[in-house]
ROMAR-181081 format. One line per 8 residues: number of its first residue (from 1); their letters; for each residue x, y, z of C-alpha. Coordinates in steps of 0.2 Angstrom, whole numbers, plus 5000, padded with zeros to 4 digits. Last residue first. Layout:
! ROMAR-181081
NUM	A	X,Y,Z; ...
This chain:
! ROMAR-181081
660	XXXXXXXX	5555,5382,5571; 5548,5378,5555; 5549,5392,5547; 5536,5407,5543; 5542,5425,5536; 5538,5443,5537; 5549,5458,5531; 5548,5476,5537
652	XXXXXXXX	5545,5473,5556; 5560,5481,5564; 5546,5490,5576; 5529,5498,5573; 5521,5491,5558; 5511,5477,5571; 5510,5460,5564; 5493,5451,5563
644	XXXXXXXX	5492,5434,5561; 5479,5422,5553; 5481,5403,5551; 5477,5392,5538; 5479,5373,5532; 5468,5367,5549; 5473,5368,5567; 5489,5375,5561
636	XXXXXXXX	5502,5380,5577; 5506,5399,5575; 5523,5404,5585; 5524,5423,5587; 5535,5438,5583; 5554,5425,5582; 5565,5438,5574; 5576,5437,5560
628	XXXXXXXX	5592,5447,5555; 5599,5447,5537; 5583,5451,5528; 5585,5469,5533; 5572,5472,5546; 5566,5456,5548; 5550,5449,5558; 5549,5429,5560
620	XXXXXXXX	5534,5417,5561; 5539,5402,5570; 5528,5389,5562; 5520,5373,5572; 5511,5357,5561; 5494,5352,5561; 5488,5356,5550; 5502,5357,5534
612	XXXXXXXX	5506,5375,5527; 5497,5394,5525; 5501,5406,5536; 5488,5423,5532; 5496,5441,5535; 5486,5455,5543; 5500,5467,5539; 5500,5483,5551
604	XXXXXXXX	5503,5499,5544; 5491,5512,5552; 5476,5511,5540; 5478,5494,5538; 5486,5482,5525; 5477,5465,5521; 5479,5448,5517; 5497,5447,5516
596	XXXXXXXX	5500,5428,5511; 5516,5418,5520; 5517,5402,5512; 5527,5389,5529; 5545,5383,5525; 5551,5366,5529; 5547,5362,5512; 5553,5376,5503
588	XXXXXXXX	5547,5381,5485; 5561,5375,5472; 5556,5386,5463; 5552,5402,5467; 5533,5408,5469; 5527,5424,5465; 5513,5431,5470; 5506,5449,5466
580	XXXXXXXX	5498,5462,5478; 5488,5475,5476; 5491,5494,5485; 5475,5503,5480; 5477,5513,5466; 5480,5530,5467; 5476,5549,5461; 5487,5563,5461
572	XXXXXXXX	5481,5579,5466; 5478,5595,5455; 5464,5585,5446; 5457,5589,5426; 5474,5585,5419; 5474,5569,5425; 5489,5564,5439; 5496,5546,5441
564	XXXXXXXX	5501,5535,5455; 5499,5514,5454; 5503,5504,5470; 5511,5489,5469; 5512,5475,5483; 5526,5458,5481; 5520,5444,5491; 5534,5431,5489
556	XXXXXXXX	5534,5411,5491; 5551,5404,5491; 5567,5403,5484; 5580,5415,5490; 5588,5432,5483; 5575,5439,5470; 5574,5446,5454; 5562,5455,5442
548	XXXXXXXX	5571,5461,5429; 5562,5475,5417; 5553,5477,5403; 5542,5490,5397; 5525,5495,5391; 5518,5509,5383; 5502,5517,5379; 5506,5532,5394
540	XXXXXXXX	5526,5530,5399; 5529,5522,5414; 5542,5528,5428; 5545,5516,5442; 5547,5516,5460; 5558,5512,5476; 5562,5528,5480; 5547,5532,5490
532	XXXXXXXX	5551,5520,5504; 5555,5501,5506; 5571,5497,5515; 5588,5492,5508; 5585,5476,5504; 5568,5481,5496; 5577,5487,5482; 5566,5494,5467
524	XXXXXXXX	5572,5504,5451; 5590,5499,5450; 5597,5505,5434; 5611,5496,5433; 5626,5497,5421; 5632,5483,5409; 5636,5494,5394; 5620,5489,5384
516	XXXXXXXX	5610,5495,5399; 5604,5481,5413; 5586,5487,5420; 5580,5484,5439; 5566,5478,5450; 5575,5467,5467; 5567,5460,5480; 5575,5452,5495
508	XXXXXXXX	5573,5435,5501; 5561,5424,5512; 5545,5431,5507; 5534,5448,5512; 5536,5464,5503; 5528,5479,5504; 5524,5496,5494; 5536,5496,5477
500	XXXXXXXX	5529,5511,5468; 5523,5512,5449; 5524,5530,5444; 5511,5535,5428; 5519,5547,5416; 5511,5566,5416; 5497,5576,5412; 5485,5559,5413
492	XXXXXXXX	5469,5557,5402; 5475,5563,5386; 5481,5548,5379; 5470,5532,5382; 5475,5519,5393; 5478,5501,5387; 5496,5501,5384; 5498,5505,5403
484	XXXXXXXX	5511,5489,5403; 5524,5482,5416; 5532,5467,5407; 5534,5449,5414; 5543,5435,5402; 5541,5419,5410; 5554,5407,5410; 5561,5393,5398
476	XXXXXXXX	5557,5403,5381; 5569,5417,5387; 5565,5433,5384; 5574,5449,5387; 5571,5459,5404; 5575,5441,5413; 5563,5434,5426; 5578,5431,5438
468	XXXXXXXX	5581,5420,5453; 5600,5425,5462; 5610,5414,5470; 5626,5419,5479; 5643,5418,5469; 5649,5433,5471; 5640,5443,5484; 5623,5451,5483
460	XXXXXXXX	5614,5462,5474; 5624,5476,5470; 5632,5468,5457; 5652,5469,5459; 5656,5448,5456; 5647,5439,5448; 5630,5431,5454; 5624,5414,5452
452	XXXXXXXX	5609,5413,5444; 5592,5402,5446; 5577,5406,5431; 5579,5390,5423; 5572,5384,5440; 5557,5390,5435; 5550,5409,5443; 5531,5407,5444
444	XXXXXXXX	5521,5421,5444; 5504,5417,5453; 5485,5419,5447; 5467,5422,5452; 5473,5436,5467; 5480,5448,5453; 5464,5447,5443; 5465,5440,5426
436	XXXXXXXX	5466,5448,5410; 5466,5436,5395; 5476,5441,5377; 5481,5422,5375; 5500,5427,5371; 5497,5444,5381; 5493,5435,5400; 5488,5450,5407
428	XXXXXXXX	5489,5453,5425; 5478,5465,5432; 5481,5484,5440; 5469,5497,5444; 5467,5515,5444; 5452,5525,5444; 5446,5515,5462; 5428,5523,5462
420	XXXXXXXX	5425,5516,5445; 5417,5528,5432; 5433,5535,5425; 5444,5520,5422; 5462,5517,5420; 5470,5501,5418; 5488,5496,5421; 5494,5480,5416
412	XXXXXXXX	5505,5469,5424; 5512,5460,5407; 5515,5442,5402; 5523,5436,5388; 5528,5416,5390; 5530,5403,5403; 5528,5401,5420; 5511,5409,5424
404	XXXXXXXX	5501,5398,5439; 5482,5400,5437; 5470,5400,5453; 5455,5393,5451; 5441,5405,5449; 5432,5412,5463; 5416,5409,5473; 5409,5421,5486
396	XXXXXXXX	5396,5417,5497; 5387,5430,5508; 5372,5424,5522; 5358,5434,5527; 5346,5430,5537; 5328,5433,5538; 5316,5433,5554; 5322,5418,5566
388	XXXXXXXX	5306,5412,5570; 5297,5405,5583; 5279,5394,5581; 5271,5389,5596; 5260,5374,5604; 5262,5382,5621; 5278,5374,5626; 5283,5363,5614
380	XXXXXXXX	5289,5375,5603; 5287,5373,5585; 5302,5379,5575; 5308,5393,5562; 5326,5398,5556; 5323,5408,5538; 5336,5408,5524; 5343,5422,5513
372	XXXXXXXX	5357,5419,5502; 5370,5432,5493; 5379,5427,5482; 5396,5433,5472; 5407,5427,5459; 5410,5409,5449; 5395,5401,5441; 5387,5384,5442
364	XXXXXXXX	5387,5386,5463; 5387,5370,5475; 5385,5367,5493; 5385,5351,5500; 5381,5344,5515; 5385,5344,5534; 5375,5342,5547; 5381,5343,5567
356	XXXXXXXX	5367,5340,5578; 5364,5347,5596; 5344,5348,5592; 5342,5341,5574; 5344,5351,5558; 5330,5352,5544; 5334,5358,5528; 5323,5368,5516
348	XXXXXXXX	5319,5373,5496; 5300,5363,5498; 5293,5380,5502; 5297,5386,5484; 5313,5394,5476; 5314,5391,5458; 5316,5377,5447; 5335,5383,5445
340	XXXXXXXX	5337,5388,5464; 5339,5372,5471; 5340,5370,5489; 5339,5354,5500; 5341,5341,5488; 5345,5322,5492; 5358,5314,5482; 5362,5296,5481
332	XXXXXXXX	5376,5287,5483; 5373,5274,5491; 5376,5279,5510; 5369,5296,5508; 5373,5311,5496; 5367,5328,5504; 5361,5343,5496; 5362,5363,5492
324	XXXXXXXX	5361,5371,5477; 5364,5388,5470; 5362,5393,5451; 5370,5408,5444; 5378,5427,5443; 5370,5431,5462; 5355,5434,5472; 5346,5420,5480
316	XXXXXXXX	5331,5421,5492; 5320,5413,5505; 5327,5394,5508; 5321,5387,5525; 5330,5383,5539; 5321,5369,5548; 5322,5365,5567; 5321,5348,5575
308	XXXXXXXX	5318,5339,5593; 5301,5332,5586; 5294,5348,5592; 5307,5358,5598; 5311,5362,5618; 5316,5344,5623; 5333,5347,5623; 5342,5365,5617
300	XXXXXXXX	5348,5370,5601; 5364,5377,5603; 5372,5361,5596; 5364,5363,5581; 5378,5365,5569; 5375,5367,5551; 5389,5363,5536; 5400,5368,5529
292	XXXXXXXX	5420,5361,5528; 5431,5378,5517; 5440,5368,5506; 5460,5365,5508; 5459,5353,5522; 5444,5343,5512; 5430,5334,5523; 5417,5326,5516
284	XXXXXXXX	5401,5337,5514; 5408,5345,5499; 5410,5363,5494; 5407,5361,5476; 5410,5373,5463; 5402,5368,5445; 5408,5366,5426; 5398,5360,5414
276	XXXXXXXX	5403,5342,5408; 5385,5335,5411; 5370,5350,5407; 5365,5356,5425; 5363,5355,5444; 5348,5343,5444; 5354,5330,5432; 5363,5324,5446
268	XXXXXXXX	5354,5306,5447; 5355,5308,5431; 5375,5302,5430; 5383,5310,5416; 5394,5320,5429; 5395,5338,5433; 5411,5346,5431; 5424,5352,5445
260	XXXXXXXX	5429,5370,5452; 5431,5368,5475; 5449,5373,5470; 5446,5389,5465; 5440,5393,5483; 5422,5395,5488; 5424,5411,5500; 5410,5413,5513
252	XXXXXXXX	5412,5429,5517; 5405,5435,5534; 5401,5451,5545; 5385,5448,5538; 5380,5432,5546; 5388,5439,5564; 5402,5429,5569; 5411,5416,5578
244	XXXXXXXX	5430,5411,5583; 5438,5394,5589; 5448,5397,5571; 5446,5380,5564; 5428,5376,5575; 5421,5393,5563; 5406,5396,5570; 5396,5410,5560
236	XXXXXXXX	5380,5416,5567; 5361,5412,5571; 5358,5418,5589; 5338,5416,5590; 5328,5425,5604; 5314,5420,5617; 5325,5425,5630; 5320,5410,5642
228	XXXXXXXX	5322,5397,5629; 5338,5404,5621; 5341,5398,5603; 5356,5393,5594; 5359,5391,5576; 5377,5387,5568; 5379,5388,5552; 5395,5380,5553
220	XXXXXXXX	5412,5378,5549; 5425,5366,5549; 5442,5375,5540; 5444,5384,5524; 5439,5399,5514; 5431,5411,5531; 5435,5429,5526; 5429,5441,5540
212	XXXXXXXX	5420,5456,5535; 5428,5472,5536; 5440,5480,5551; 5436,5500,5553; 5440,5495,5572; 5440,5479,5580; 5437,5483,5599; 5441,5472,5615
204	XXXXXXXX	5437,5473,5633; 5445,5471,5650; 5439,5470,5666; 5449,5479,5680; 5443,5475,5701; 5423,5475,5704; 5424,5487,5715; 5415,5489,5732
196	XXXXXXXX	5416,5502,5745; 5412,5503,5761; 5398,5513,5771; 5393,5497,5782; 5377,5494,5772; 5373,5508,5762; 5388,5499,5748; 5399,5513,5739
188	XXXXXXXX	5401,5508,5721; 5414,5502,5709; 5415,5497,5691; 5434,5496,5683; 5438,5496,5665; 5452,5491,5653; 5449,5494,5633; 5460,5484,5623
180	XXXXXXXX	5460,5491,5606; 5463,5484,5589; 5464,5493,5570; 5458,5510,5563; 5461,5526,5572; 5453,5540,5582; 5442,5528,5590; 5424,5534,5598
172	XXXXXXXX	5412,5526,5608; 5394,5538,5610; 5383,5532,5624; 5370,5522,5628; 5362,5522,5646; 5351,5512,5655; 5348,5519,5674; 5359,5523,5687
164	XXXXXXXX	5377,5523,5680; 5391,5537,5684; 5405,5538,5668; 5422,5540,5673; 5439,5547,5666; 5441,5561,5679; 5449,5552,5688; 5463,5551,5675
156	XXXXXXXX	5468,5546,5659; 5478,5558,5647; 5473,5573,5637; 5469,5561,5619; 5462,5545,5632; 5446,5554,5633; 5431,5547,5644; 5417,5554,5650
148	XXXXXXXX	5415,5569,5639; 5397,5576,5641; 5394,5583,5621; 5381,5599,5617; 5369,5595,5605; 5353,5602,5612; 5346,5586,5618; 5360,5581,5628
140	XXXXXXXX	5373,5572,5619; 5384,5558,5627; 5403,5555,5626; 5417,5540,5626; 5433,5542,5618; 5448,5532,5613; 5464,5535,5606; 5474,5528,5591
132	XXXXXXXX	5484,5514,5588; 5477,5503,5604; 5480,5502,5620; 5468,5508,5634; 5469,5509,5655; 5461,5512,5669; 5443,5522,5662; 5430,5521,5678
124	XXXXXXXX	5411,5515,5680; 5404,5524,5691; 5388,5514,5702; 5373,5524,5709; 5360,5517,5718; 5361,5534,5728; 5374,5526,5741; 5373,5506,5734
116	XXXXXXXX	5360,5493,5740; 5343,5500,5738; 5341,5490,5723; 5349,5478,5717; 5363,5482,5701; 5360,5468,5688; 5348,5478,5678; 5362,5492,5674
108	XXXXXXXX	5364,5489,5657; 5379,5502,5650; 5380,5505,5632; 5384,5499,5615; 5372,5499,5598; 5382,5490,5589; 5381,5495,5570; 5369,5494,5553
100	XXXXXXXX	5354,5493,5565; 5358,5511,5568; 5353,5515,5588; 5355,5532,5593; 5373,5535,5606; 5382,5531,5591; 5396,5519,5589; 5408,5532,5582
92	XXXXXXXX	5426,5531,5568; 5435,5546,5567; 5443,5553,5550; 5449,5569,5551; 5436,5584,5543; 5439,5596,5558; 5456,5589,5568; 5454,5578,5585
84	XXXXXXXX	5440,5572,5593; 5440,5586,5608; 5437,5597,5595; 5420,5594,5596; 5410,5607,5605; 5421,5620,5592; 5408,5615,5579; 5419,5610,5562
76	XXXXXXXX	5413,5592,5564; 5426,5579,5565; 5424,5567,5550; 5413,5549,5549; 5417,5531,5550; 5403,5519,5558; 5402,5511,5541; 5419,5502,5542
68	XXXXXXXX	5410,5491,5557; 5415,5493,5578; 5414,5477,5580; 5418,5472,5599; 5427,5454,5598; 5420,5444,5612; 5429,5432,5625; 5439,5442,5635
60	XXXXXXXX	5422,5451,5643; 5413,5436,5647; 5397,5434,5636; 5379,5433,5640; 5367,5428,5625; 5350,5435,5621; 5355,5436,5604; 5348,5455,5600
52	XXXXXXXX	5350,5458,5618; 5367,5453,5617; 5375,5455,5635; 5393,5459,5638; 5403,5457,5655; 5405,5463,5675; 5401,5450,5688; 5402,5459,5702
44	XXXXXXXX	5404,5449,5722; 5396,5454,5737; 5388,5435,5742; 5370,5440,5746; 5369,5460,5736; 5375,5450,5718; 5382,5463,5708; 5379,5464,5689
36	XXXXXXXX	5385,5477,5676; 5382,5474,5660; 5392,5481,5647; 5377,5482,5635; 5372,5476,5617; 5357,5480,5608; 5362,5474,5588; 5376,5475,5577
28	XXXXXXXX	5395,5468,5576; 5398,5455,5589; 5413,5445,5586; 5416,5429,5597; 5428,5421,5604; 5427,5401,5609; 5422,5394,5623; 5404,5397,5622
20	XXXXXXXX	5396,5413,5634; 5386,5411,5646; 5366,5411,5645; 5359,5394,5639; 5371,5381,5641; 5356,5374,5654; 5366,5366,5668; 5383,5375,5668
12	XXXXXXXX	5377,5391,5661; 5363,5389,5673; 5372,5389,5687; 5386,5404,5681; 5368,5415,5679; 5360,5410,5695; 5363,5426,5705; 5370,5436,5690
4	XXXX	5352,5436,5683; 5353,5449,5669; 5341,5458,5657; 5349,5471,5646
C-alpha cells in the first residue's frame, strides 16, 4: 500500500483525492492494509486503511471491515490449531492468500522512512477487542505450522503483538458472527535519541458473516470516483440516507412493491412494452418510500476527463425480464439509456459529468432478481488515454406489492421439499383464491371487529383490558388464519411437525391458544411470559388447524416461526428457518414508529429496521415483560427508514419505537 503521509491531510483538502469521505464506508474485497505511516520531520503516526483495489485512504473509524459469509470455515482437527476453538466449530478467516471473493488484510509498512526506527522495525500491539466472540490473528510458514500474534481466547497481553518490517498479510480470525471493535496501538523506538514513539490506540471495525446490505429507500447513487495519481476507479454504493457506502456486490438494490405501475398508451413509451402491462419504476423524482437512484460523479475530478465526462456502458443483464434505463426531460419526453429488449449494443450507455449528480429511471417488466453489468471508461486528458473500470456488477431485486389479508380463510402453510436446501418452509396461503405468497409479500390485518374486552379469569389480561382476536371460528368481518401442513405427503416425517414461537417485536403481548367447548385454555404460545421452547405447536401431517391469534395493543407486530420435524430417513430434526409474519392492528398508532426485524444473528441480536415520517425522532425501547420499557437508542429518520441493531444480551426480549 503506497502512502504519503507527509502531504496526505494537504491533498485531501486540496485534491479530494486520497482521504477518506465523511461518510462510513464498507470494504468487503480487494488489497487493503493497516497502513502504518510516520512522518520522520514532524514525529507524528498516522495510523489508518488503504484500498489498493480503490486507491482510496481511509481513517480507521470511518470504514466497515467486511469480513464476507463466504470466509466461514471449521477448525481443523490438526492439533496446531486448536488455539481456534473446538475441531469442526465454525470460525470465520480472512486469509493470509489473497481470494478475490474477500479482503485481503494486512499490514503496509510504506509509510515508515527508513533508517529511522531501531532495526526499521515497528510492532504493532493488541489493547483491547469487543465483539460476541474472540479474535485472532496468525501466519503460516511454508510448512503449515501457525505464528499466533494475537489471541483474545487466553487473555490479551504483551504478548499480543505482531513486529512489522516489510508487507505482510496475515490470517484474521473471529470465532463468532456479528460486530467487533478491534483497538490497536503501533510503536517503534526512534535511532535518534533512543526514545520511543507510539502512535496512541486506533480503533477498527469488523462485520462478520454479515450478508449484503439491502438499500430499498433513500437518495442513492452509483457513485464513480477515480484517483488520478493511483490510476484506479472506486465504483461503489453511496447511500446519502444512511451516510454509508459499499462495495457493488455487497449490495441489493430492492425495487419495492410500491414502485409496480402500467405502461401508458402514449408511444413515446412504447419502448418498455405492450400499454397496460405492468412495470416497476424507480423514478428520477424523488419518492420517500422508493429507493432515489441515480449516479453521482462528485468523485470525478476537474479537468482530468475529456470534455469533463465519463460513460458507464451497458455490458449485461441477467434476470426474469426486461431492464431499462432513461430520463424524461422538460417536456416530457424520454431519452433511453438502457434497453434490454432490442438487445444490448454500444448505444445502451450513460454519460455522467465530473461532480454531477444524475438521476433517471430505472424500470423492470417482471418482478424478481437482476444482475447488471456496466463498464466505467474515460479519456484522460493527459496522454490522450483511455481508463476503464473493468466490469461491474450491480444486483436489483424487484418484489411484488405487498398484500394486506383482512378477510376470509387464510392458512400459514407449511411446505416440505426434498431438493431445496432449506426442506422446510412456510407461506401464506390465501385458501378462498388458492394463491401462496411469500411471508414478506403480504401482512395480516387484524380489523377493528377483531377488538375485545376481556372478562374476568383469562389468563391474558385483566378484566376489561382490550384484547385483538383473529377468532379460531370464522367471522365474516376478520380474517380467519389457520396453521396447515395439508400439502405434505405422508410418509415423509416419523412424527407430527412442531411450530415454535421464536421472536416477537410490537407494542403488546402475543398470545396462540385453543377455547375447548367447556371454556378452558389450551395456551399454546405466551410471549408475556418469555419466549422459550414451550411456546409451540403440535401439527398433525395433511392437516390443518385453528387457533386464536391474539394480541394485547394495537400496532404493528413482527411475529417469527420456526417449523421442526423429523423424517424417517434422519436421526435429527430438521428446521426451517425462523420467518417472520406481520400483522397489523387496527387502529395502527400514529405517534408510534413500524418496527420490522430484518434479521436474527447467529448470537441473537435483532437487526430491526424503524419505519415512520423523515424527519421525525423515535425512542426505540427494550422490554423484558412488556410492562417495563427502556430507552436503547434514539433514531432520528433522515429518510422513511432506519436501521438499529439491538444486542440479545440484557432485558431485550421486546423492541419498540415511540415518539419520545
Amino acid at each position: 500500500m503506497k502512502s504519503r503521509l507527509s502531504f496526505a491531510i494537504i491533498a485531501g483538502l486540496l485534491l479530494g483525492s486520497t482521504l477518506t469521505q465523511a461518510e462510513v464506508r464498507f470494504l468487503g474485497r480487494g488489497h487493503t492494509d493497516i497502513a502504518l505511516d510516520f512522518d520522520g520531520v514532524t514525529k507524528t503516526w498516522n495510523v489508518h486503511v488503504g484500498s489498493d483495489l480503490t486507491g482510496a485512504e481511509f481513517v480507521s473509524n470511518d470504514v466497515i471491515l467486511k469480513v464476507k459469509p463466504a470466509a466461514q470455515t471449521t477448525v481443523p482437527a490438526s492439533v496446531n490449531f486448536a488455539f481456534l476453538g473446538t475441531v469442526g466449530s465454525p470460525v470465520w478467516i480472512l486469509p493470509q492468500a489473497q481470494n478475490e471473493a474477500l479482503l485481503y488484510f494486512g499490514y503496509g509498512d510504506e509509510g515508515i522512512p527508513e533508517g529511522v526506527f531501531t532495526n526499521n522495525q515497528v510492532k504493532v500491539a493488541l489493547k483491547s477487542v469487543t465483539g460476541p466472540g474472540d479474535f485472532f490473528s496468525f501466519r503460516v510458514d511454508g510448512f503449515g505450522t501457525p505464528q499466533i500474534l494475537f489471541n483474545t481466547r487466553d487473555g490479551i497481553t504483551a504478548a499480543d503483538a505482531a513486529t512489522v518490517q516489510a508487507e505482510a498479510h496475515l490470517n484474521w480470525a473471529f470465532s463468532q458472527p456479528g460486530d467487533y471493535t478491534v483497538v490497536l496501538e503501533a510503536s517503534g523506538t526512534l535511532i535518534e535519541g533512543n526514545v520511543a514513539s507510539s502512535s496512541g490506540p486506533v480503533t477498527f471495525h469488523f462485520s462478520v458473516g454479515s450478508g449484503p446490505k439491502i438499500l430499498s429507500v433513500g437518495h442513492t447513487d452509483l457513485a464513480l470516483d477515480y484517483n488520478a495519481d493511483a490510476d484506479a476507479w472506486d465504483v461503489h454504493v453511496a447511500s446519502d440516507t444512511f451516510e454509508e457506502s459499499y462495495d457493488p456486490d455487497d449490495t441489493v438494490l430492492q425495487v419495492k412493491g410500491e414502485a409496480k405501475t402500467f405502461i401508458p398508451a402514449d408511444a413515446q413509451f412504447a419502448f418498455l412494452g405492450k400499454a397496460g402491462d405492468p412495470v416497476w419504476i424507480l423514478p428520477q423524482a424523488q419518492k420517500e418510500d422508493l429507493l432515489y437512484l441515480g449516479y453521482g460523479g462528485e468523485g470525478l475530478p476537474d479537468g482530468v476527463f475529456t470534455r469533463n465526462e465519463v460513460m458507464v456502458t451497458l455490458k449485461s443483464v441477467t434476470g426474469p425480464g426486461h431492464l431499462f434505463s432513461y430520463r424524461i426531460d422538460g417536456f416530457g419526453t424520454p431519452n433511453v439509456l438502457f434497453n434490454t429488449r432490442d438487445g444490448i449494443s454500444v448505444s445502451d450507455l450513460a454519460t455522467v459529468r465530473s461532480a454531477g449528480d444524475a438521476h433517471v429511471n430505472w424500470a423492470f417488466t417482471q418482478p424478481g432478481d437482476y444482475s447488471m453489468v456496466v463498464e466505467v471508461s474515460g479519456e484522460l486528458i493527459a496522454g490522450n488515454k483511455s481508463v476503464s473500470s473493468g466490469p461491474i456488477t450491480y444486483s436489483f431485486s424487484v418484489l411484488e406489492p405487498v398484500v394486506r389479508l383482512s378477510t376470509e380463510h387464510v392458512d400459514l402453510r407449511v411446505f416440505y421439499s426434498a431438493e431445496d436446501t432449506n426442506h422446510l418452509s412456510l407461506v401464506v396461503r390465501d385458501e378462498d383464491h388458492h394463491i401462496n405468497y411469500l411471508t414478506n409479500e403480504c401482512i395480516l390485518v387484524v380489523e377493528k371487529a377483531g377488538k375485545l374486552t376481556l372478562p374476568a379469569g383469562t389468563p391474558f389480561g385483566s378484566e376489561g383490558d382490550p384484547i385483538y382476536i383473529l377468532p379460531q371460528s370464522q367471522n365474516p368481518e376478520l380474517l380467519y388464519l389457520g396453521i396447515s401442513a395439508e400439502g405434505i405427503a405422508g410418509g415423509v416425517f416419523s412424527s407430527n411437525l412442531k411450530i415454535r414461537l421464536k421472536a416477537v417485536a410490537g407494542p403488546g403481548n402475543f398470545f396462540l391458544w385453543q377455547a375447548s367447548s367447556f371454556g378452558n385454555f389450551n395456551i399454546k404460545m405466551n410471549s408475556a411470559d418469555g419466549i422459550d421452547d414451550a411456546d409451540q405447536t403440535t401439527l398433525i401431517i395433511g392437516s390443518h388447524e385453528h387457533n386464536n391469534f391474539g394480541f394485547t395493543a394495537p400496532g404493528v407486530y413482527r411475529v417469527t416461526f420456526q417449523i421442526t420435524g423429523r423424517r424417517f430417513s434422519d436421526t435429527e430434526d430438521i428446521t426451517s428457518l425462523p420467518t417472520p409474519i406481520t400483522f397489523h392492528i387496527l387502529p395502527l398508532p400514529t405517534d408510534s414508529a413500524q418496527v420490522r426485524v430484518t434479521q436474527i444473528e447467529a448470537n441473537g441480536d435483532l437487526r430491526i429496521e424503524v419505519v415512520g415520517s423523515p424527519g421525525s425522532t423515535y425512542d426505540v425501547q427494550t422490554s423484558e415483560d412488556l410492562k417495563t420499557w427502556n430507552s436503547f437508542q434514539l433514531v432520528t429518520l433522515t429518510g422513511a427508514t432506519a436501521t438499529v441493531t439491538v444486542p440479545a444480551t440484557g432485558a431485550k426480549r421486546f423492541v419498540r419505537a415511540i415518539r419520545p
